[in-house]
C-alpha positions, -999 to 999 in steps of 0.1 A, spaced: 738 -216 -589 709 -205 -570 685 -229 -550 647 -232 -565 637 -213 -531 663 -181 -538 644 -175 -572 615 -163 -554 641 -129 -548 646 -120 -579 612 -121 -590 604 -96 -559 626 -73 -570 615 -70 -608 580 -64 -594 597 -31 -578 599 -18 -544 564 -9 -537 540 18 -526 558 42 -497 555 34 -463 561 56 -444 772 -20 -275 745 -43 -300 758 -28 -333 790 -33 -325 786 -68 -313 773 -85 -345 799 -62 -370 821 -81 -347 807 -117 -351 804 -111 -389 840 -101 -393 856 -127 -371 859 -153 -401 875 -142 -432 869 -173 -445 850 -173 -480 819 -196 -476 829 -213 -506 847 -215 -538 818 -228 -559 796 -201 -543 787 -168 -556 785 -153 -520 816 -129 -514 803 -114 -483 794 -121 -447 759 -133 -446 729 -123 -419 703 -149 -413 676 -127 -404 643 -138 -386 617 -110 -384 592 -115 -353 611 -107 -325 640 -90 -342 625 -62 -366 596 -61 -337 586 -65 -303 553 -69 -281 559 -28 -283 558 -25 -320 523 -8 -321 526 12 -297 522 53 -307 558 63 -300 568 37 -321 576 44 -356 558 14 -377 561 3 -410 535 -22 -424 545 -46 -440 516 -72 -448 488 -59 -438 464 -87 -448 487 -110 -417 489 -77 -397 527 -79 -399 546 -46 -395 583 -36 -383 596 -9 -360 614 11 -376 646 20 -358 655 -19 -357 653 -19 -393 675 10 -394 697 -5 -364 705 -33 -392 709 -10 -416 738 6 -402 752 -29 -395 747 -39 -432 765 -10 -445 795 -13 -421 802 -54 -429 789 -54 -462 770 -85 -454 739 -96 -474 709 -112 -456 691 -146 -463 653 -145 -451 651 -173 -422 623 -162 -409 582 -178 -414 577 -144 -434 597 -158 -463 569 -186 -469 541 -155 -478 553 -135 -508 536 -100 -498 555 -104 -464 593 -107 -481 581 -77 -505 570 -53 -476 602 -66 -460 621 -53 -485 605 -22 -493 608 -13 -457 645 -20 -457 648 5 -493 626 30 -482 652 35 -452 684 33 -475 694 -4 -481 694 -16 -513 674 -48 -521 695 -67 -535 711 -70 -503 685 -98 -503 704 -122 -518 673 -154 -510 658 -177 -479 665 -207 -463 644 -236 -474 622 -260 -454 636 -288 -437 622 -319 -426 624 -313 -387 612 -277 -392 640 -265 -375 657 -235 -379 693 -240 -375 687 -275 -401 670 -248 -426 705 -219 -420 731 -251 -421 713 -268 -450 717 -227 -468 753 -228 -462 760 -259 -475 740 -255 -510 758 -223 -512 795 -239 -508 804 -239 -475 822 -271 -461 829 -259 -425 796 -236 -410 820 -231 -377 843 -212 -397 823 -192 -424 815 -158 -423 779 -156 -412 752 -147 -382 719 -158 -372 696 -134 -358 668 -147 -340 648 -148 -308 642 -188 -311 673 -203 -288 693 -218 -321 723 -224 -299 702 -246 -279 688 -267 -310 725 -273 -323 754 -261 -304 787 -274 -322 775 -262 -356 758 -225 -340 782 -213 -312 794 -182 -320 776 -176 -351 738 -166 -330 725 -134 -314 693 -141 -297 669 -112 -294 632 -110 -275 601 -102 -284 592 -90 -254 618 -62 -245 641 -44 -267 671 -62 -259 697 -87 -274 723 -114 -258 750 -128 -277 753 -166 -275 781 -190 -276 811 -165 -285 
């Protein structure tokens, strides 16, 4: 069964997609597919799962500028994504077969997850690749919110399930047993990622 906080996906995707707007790869296809471990008997999940932050990720400081293809999102928060890193991910989703979970502060604002995922459609991916969002935890941190997701949706042992975080907060940093070799840690500032803790 799904969380109360998962149902919000659903409902985005009955409402449709939208109006039309118009060695890294490699590196998480090959965190993703280091656990064959199912993340839970009791869990409808059957694929490795991305926990996907957006600021940071999807964009950098260089998003806006004119050789960069954008793709609004929100326009009312001013929150758009570049779109080859959106396709990057693309290519990484169809080659693991992973679904992602929204970690990131865009799934509290329901206009941000439906741009999200009209962005992601509009360059191939199907939305129900969405699959829901973390919840909000207590200490507000991230890794409590992704470890908290894993274990409503079955999984006993995070350290051996088949998932990623991708994010530019340090999450290896906030909790190291439960996130090392599960984290890929992007900037905002530069297009460039670092793998931690494999």
């Amino acid at each position: 069964t799904h969380t109360p906080h998962d149902t919000l996906f659903p409902k985005l995707l009955k409402r449709g997609s939208g109006p039309d707007r118009s060695h890294r790869s490699c590196r998480m296809s090959r965190i993703l597919s280091t656990s064959q471990q199912s993340i839970g008997p009791s869990s409808p999940i059957d694929a490795p799962v991305i926990f996907l932050d957006v600021d940071g990720v999807l964009n950098t400081n260089a998003t806006s500028r004119a050789h960069h293809e954008v793709i609004e999102c929100d326009a009312e928060q001013s929150r758009r994504v570049d779109a080859a890193l959106v396709r990057r991910l693309v290519d990484v989703v169809r080659v693991t077969r992973a679904r992602i979970v929204l970690s990131s502060a865009w799934r509290l604002r329901f206009d941000s997850k439906h741009g999200l995922v009209a962005a992601f459609e509009g360059l191939g991916l199907d939305p129900s690749t969405f699959i829901g969002q973390t919840g909000s935890q207590p200490t507000k941190r991230r890794t409590a919110e992704i470890l908290a997701w894993l274990r409503d949706h079955g999984s006993t042992d995070a350290a051996t399930a088949s998932w990623v975080a991708v994010d530019d907060i340090d999450l290896l940093g906030e909790s190291p047993a439960e996130m090392r070799g599960h984290v890929i840690q992007t900037s905002l500032g530069e297009r460039r990622e670092r793998s931690r803790g494999a």
